[in-house]
C-alpha positions as CSV (number, residue, x, y, z in Angstrom):
1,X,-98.6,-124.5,35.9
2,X,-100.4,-121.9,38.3
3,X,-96.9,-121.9,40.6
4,X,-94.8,-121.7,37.3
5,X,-97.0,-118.2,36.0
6,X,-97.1,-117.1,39.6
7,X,-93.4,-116.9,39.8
8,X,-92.5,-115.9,36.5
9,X,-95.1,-113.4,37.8
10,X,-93.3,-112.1,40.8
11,X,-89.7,-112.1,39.3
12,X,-91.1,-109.6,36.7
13,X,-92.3,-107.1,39.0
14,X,-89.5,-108.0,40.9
15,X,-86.9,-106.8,38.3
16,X,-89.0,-104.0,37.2
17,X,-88.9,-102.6,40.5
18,X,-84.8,-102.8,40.9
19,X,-85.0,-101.1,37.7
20,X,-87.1,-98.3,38.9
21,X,-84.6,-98.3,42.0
22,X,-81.6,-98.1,40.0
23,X,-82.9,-95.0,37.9
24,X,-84.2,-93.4,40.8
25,X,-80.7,-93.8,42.9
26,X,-78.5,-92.9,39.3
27,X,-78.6,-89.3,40.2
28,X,-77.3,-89.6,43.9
29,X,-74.5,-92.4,43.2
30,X,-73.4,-89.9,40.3
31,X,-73.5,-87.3,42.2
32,X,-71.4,-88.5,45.1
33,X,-69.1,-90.6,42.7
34,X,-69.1,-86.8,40.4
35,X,-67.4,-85.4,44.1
36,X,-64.3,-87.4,44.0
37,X,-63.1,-86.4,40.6
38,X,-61.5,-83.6,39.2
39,X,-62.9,-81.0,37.3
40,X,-61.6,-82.4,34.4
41,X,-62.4,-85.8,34.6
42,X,-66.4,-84.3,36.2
43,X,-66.9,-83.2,32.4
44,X,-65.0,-85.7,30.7
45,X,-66.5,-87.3,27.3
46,X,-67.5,-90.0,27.7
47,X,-68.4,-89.9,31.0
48,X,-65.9,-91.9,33.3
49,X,-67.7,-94.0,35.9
50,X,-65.5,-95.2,38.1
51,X,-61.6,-95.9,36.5
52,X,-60.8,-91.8,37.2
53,X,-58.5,-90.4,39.9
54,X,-60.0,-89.7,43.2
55,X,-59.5,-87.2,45.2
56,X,-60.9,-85.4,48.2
57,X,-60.0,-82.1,47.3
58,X,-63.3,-81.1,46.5
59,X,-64.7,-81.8,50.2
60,X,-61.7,-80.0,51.3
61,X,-62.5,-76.8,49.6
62,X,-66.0,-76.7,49.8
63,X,-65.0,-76.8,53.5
64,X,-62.6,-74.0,53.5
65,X,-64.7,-71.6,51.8
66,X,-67.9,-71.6,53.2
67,X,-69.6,-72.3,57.0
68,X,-70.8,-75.7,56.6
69,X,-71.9,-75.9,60.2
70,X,-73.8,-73.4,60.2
71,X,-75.8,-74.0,56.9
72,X,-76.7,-77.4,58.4
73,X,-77.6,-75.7,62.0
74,X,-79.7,-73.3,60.1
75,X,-81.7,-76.2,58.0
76,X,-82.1,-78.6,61.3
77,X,-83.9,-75.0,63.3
78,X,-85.6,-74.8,60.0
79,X,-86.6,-78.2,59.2
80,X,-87.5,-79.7,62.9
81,X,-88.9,-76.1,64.3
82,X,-91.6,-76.2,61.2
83,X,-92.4,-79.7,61.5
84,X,-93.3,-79.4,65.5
85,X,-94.9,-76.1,64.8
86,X,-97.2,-77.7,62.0
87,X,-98.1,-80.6,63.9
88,X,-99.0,-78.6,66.5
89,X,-101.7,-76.5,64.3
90,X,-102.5,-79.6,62.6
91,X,-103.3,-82.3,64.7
92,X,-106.2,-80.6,66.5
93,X,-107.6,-79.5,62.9
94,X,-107.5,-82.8,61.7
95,X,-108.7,-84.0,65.1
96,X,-111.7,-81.7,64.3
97,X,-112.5,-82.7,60.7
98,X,-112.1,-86.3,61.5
99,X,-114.2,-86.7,64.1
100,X,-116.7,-83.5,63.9
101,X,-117.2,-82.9,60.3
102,X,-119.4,-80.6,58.9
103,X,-121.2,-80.2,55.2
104,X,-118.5,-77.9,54.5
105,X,-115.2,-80.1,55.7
106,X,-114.5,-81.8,52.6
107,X,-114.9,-78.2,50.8
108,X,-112.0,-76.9,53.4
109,X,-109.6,-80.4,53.1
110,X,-109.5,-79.6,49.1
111,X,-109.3,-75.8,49.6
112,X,-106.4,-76.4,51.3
113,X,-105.0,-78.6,49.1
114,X,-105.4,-76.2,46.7
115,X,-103.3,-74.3,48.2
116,X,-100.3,-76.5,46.6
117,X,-101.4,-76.1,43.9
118,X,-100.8,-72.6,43.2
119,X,-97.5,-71.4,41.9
120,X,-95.0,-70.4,44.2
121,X,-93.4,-67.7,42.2
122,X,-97.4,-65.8,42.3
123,X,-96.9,-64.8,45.3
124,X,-93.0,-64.2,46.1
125,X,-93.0,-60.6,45.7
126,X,-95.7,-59.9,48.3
127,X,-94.4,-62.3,50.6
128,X,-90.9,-61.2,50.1
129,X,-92.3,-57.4,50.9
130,X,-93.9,-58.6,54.1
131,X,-91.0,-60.2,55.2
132,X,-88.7,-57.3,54.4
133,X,-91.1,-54.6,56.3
134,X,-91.7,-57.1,59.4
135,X,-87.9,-58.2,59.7
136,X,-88.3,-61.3,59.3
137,X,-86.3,-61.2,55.9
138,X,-82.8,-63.9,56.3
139,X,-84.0,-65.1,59.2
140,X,-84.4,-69.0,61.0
141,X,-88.0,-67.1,62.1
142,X,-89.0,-65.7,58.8
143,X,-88.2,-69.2,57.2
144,X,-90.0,-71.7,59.9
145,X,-93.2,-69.6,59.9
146,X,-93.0,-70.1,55.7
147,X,-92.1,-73.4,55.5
148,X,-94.9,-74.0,57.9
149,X,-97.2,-72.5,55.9
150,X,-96.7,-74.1,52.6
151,X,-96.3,-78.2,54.1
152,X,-99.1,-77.3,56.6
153,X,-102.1,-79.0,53.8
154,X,-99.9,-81.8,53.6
155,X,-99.8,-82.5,57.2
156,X,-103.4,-81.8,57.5
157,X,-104.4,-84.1,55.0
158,X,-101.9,-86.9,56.5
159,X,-103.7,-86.9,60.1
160,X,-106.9,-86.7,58.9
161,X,-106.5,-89.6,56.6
162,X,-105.0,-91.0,59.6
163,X,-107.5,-90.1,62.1
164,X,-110.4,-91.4,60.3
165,X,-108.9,-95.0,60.4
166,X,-109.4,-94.5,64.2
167,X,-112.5,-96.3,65.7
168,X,-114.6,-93.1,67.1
169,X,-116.4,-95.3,69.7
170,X,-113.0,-95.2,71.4
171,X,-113.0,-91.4,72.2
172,X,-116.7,-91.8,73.0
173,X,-115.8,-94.2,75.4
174,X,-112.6,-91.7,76.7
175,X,-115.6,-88.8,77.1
176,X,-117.9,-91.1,78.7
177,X,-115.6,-92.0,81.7
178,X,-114.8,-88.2,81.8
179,X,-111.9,-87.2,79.4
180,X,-111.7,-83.6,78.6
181,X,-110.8,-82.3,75.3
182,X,-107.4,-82.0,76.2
183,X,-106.9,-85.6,77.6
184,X,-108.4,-87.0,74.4
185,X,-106.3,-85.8,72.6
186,X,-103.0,-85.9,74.6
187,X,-103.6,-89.2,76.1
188,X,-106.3,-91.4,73.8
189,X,-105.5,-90.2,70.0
190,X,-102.0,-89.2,70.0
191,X,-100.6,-92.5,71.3
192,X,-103.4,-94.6,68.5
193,X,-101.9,-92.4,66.3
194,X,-98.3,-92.7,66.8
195,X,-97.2,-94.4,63.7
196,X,-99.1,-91.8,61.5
197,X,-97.7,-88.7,63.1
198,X,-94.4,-90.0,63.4
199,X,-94.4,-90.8,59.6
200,X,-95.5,-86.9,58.7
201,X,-93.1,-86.1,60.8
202,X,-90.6,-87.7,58.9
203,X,-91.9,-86.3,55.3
204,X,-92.2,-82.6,56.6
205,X,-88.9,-82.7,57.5
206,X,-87.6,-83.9,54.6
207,X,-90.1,-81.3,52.3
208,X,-88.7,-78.8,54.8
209,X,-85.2,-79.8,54.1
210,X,-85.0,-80.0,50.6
211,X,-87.2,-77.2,50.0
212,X,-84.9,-74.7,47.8
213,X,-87.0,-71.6,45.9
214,X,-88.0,-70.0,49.2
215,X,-84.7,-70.6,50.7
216,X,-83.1,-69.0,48.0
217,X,-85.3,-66.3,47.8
218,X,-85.9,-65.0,51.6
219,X,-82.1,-65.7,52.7
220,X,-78.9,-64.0,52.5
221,X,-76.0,-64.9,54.3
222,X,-77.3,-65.7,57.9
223,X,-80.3,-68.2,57.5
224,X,-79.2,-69.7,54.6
225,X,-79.8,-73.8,55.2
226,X,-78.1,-76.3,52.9
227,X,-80.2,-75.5,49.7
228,X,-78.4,-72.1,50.1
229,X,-75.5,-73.8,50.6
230,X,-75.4,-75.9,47.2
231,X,-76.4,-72.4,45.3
232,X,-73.0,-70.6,46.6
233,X,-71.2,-73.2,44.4
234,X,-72.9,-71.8,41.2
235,X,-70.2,-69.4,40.1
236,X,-70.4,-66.6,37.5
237,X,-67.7,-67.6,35.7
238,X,-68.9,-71.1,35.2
239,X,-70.6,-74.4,37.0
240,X,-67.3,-76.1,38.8
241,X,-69.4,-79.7,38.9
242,X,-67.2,-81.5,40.5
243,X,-66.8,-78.8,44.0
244,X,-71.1,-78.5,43.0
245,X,-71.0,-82.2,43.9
246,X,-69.4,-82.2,46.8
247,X,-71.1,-79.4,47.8
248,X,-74.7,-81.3,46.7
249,X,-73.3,-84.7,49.1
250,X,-72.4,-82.6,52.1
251,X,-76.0,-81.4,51.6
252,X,-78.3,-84.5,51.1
253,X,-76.0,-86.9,53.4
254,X,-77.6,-86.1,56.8
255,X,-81.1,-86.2,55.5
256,X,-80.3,-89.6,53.5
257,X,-78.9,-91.4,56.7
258,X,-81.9,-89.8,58.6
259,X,-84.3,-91.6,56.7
260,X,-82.5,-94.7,55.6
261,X,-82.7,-95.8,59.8
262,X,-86.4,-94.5,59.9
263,X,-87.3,-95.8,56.8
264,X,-89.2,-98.9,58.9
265,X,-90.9,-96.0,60.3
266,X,-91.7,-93.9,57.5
267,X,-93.2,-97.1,55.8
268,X,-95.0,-98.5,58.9
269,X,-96.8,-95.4,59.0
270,X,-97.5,-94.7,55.7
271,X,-99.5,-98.2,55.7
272,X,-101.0,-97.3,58.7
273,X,-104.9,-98.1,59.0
274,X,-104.3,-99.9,55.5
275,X,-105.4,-103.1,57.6
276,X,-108.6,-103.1,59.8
C-alpha cells in the first residue's frame, strides 16, 4: 500500500513537472517553428502549428539585411568580458565576507542586493549622460563596465553562498604552513570552489546575454549585441513576425546550445555545498 501511494506519488510530480516544462519551452518551439512560415501563415487564425509551408526565406533575409556576425561578436565581448571582469571584483569580496565578516557584512550583502531591486529606468538618464560626456556611449567598453555593474550583486551573493559551505579550518591550515593571501586564494579556494564559480559563470553570461533595456538604450549601430539585433526587426510600418522570429532564433540559438552542454555544470554547481 506504502509502494502503491509512493508511486502514484512520484508519477504526479512527475507529470506536473513535464507540464511546467512544456509551458516553459511553448514560447521557444513557437518561436522557432513562427521562423519558417510566411507572414501570412505567422498571423494566421487559428494559429497553424505545424501543417503550413516552410520556408527559409526568413533566415535568408534577416541575413541579407543586417551584420549578423557582428551583433553576435559584440554580445560574446559583452557577455564573457563582464563575466571575467565581475568575477574578478567578486571573488575576493566574497572571499572577504565569507571568511572575515564583520557586524556590518550582512548589512552590505542586502544593500547590494538592493541594488536589483531598484528600477532600471531611475537611473537611465544620468547614466546615459555619463556615458555620452565620457565616450563611452555605443561602445563594447561602455556596455561591459554596465553590465558588470548591474549582475555584480548577483555574483557576489553566489560566491559567498558558495564560500561559506567551505570548511575555514582548510585556509587556516593553507596560512599555517605559510600561504599568502594570494596563494589562498589562487591555489586553496578557487580550485574547492570550482563548481560554484563555474556555475556563476554560466548565469552571468547568460543575464549578460539576454540583457535587452541597456542594450537598447546605450547602443547605436556599432555595439549593438543580439538584443539589438532582434529590435532592428521592429518596423514602423508594422511587426513582420515571422522575419521577428527568425531574427529572435538566430539570437537565443548560441546561448541555448551553450547551456544545453553545460547544463550538467550549471546544475552541479548550483547544488553545490547542498551535501556536507
Amino acid at each position: 500500500m506504502a509502494r502503491s501511494v509512493s508511486n502514484r506519488r512520484k508519477w504526479t510530480f512527475t507529470i506536473i513537472a513535464w507540464i511546467v516544462a512544456l509551458l516553459i519551452f511553448f514560447p521557444i518551439l513557437w518561436t522557432v517553428l513562427t521562423s519558417f512560415k510566411t507572414e501570412g501563415a505567422a498571423v494566421a487564425v487559428p494559429p497553424q502549428f505545424l501543417f503550413f509551408h516552410w520556408t527559409t526565406e526568413n533566415y535568408a533575409e534577416v541575413w541579407s539585411r543586417s551584420n549578423y556576425v557582428l551583433y553576435f561578436w559584440n554580445s560574446v565581448v559583452i557577455s564573457i568580458g563582464s563575466t571575467i571582469i565581475g568575477l574578478v571584483i567578486a571573488i575576493p569580496a566574497a572571499w572577504a565576507m565569507a571568511f572575515s565578516p564583520t557586524k556590518h557584512t550582512k548589512d552590505v550583502l542586502m544593500w547590494m542586493l538592493s541594488t536589483k531591486m531598484m528600477p532600471a529606468v531611475g537611473v537611465l538618464v544620468p547614466i546615459y549622460l555619463i556615458f555620452k560626456n565620457t565616450g563611452l556611449l555605443d561602445t563594447r567598453t561602455g556596455l561591459v563596465i554596465i553590465m558588470t555593474l548591474i549582475n555584480l550583486p548577483i555574483i557576489v551573493w553566489m560566491l559567498f553562498t558558495y564560500f561559506k559551505e567551505i570548511p575555514n579550518d582548510i585556509l587556516e591550515a593553507a596560512r599555517m604552513d605559510g600561504a599568502t593571501l594570494g596563494k589562498e586564494l589562487l591555489y586553496i579556494l578557487t580550485p574547492m570552489a570550482i563548481p560554484g564559480i563555474a556555475s556563476t559563470l554560466l548565469l552571468n553570461i547568460i543575464l549578460a546575454w539576454n540583457e535587452a533595456f541597456w542594450t537598447l538604450n546605450l547602443t547605436a549601430a556599432n555595439a549593438g549585441p543580439l538584443t539589438a539585433f532582434i529590435a532592428s526587426f521592429s518596423a514602423p510600418e508594422g511587426l513582420f513576425y515571422a522575419k521577428l522570429s527568425a531574427a529572435s532564433t538566430m539570437a537565443i540559438a548560441p546561448i541555448l546550445i551553450m547551456g544545453w552542454f553545460s547544463q550538467k555544470q550549471l546544475v552541479r554547481g548550483l547544488t553545490f555545498g547542498a551535501v556536507k
